[in-house]
C-alpha positions, 0 to 999 in steps of 0.5 A: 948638111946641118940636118943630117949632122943633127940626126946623126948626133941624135942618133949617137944619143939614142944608142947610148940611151938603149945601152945605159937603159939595158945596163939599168935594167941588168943592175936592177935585176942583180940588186934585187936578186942580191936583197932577196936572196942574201939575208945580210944584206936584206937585214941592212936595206930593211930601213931603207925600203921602209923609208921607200928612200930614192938614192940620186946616184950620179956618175962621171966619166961618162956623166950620168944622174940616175936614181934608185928607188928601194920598195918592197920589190927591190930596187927600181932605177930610172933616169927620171926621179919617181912622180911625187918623191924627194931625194933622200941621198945622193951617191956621187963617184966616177963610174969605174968606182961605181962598178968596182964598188959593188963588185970587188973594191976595197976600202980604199974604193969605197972611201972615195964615193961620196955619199951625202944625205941622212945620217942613217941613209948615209950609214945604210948606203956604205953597209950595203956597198960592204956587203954587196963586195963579191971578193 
């Protein structure tokens, strides 16, 4: 009994896992798309992908820590931190702030995520959260 209890929570797992792991991979996608076709916002991570800066995001609602790493590429996200890297910042929100952020949020939004980290990586990560708002 308990073992098939374990497979099913194992399994619950898994599914959330390929969802969080396709989710990634299209937010990915759309950043990178974002810095290399909008100037402004290039012009902004421009600092951060020469530092080669790796942002600790990390969520609730559902908790999750995931990092992004800027590079010449783009942005790369993973729920493992890069081999033989250090954290530069750390974004904390909820997850609904976290979307919002990025797509149409105001002031108002943006003010509640936390961002803690090097004064200039700080500065950078709040500019690139004003610039990437759609609406």
């Amino acid at each position: 009994m308990k073992d098939s209890q374990n497979q099913k929570e194992s399994e619950k797992v898994a599914e959330r896992h390929i969802l969080q792991t396709i989710l990634l991979i299209f937010l990915e996608s759309l950043l990178t798309f974002l810095l290399k076709t909008d100037r402004g916002s290039r012009q902004v991570a421009k600092t951060l992908i020469q530092r080669r800066a790796v942002i600790e995001v990390r969520t609730y609602l559902p908790a999750e820590n995931f990092y992004a790493s800027f590079t010449n590429k783009g942005v790369l996200l993973d729920f493992d931190l890069p081999a033989s890297c250090k954290v530069d910042g750390v974004v904390t929100a909820s997850s609904p702030d976290m979307l919002r952020a990025f797509m149409s949020a105001p002031a108002s939004v943006l003010e509640k995520i936390r961002v803690e980290g090097d004064a200039d990586v700080v500065s950078d990560l709040r500019h690139l959260m004003h610039i990437f708002n759609v609406i």
